[in-house]
C-alpha positions as CSV (number, residue, x, y, z in Angstrom):
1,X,106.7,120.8,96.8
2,X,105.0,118.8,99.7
3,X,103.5,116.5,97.1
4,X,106.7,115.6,95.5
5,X,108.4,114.8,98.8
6,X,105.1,112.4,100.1
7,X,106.0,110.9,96.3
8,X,109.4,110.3,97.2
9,X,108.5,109.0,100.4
10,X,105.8,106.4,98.5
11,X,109.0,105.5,96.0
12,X,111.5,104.9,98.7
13,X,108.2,102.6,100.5
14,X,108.1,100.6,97.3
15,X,111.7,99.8,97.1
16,X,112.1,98.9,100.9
17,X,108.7,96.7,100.0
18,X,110.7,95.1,96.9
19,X,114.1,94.8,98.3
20,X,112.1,93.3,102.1
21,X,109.3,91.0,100.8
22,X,110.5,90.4,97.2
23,X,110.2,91.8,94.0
24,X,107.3,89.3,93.1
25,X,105.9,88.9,96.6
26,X,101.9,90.1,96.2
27,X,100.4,93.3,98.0
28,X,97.7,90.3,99.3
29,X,100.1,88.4,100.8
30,X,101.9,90.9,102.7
31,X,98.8,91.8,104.1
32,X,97.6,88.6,105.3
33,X,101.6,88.6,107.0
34,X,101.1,91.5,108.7
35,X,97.0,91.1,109.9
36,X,96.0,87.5,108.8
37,X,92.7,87.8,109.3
38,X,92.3,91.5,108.6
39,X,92.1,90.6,104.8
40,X,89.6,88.1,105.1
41,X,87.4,90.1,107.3
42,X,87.8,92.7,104.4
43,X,86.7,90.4,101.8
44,X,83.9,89.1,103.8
45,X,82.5,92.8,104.2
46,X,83.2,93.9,100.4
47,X,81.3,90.8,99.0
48,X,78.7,91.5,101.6
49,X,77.7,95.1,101.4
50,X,79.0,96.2,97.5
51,X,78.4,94.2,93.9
52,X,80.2,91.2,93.5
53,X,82.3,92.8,90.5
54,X,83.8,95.3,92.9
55,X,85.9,92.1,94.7
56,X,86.2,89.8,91.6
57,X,87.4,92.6,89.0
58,X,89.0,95.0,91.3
59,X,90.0,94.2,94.5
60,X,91.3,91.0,93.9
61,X,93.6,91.9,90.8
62,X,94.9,94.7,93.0
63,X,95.8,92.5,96.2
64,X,97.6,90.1,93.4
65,X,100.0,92.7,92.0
66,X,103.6,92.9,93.4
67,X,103.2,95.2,96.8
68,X,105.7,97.7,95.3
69,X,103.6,98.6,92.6
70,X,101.0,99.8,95.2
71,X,103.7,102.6,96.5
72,X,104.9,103.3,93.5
73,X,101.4,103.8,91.5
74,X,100.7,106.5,94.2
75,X,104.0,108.2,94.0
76,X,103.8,108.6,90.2
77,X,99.9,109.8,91.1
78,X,101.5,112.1,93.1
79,X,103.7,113.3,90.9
80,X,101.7,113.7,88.1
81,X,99.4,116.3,90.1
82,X,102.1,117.8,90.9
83,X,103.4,118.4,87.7
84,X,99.8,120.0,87.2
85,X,99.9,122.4,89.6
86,X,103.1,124.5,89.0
87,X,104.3,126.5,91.6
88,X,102.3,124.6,94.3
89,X,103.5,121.4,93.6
């Protein structure tokens, strides 16, 4: 039960994000709105301490996906294991 509401809570987040900062507006761009140089300090210390796949193939394909697709990956996520757990969901 708490995990579905936190879910809903992550859905309604993702369509505040979509219907604030746009449908196509990118998670990496909100970021940089809200801490501008938060991201590229970020950047700086994941190309300096981890391999350089771990920015080029991960992170960066992430922060280019539509910020609503963040919150609602976790709330399905969250949903899902709830679904697994019956009863304690």
């Amino acid at each position: 039960m708490v995990l579905r509401l936190i879910g809903l809570l992550f859905a309604a987040l993702g369509l505040v994000l979509g219907l604030t900062y746009g449908w196509s507006g990118s998670l990496g761009a909100l970021l940089r709105r809200i801490n501008p140089g938060g991201l590229a300090n970020f950047q700086d210390g994941v190309q300096q301490n981890l391999p350089r796949f771990v920015w080029d193939g991960v992170l960066s394909p992430v922060l280019a996906m539509p910020a609503w697709t963040a919150a609602v990956a976790i709330c399905v996520l969250l949903f899902l294991i709830s679904a697994m757990r019956p009863g304690r969901g």
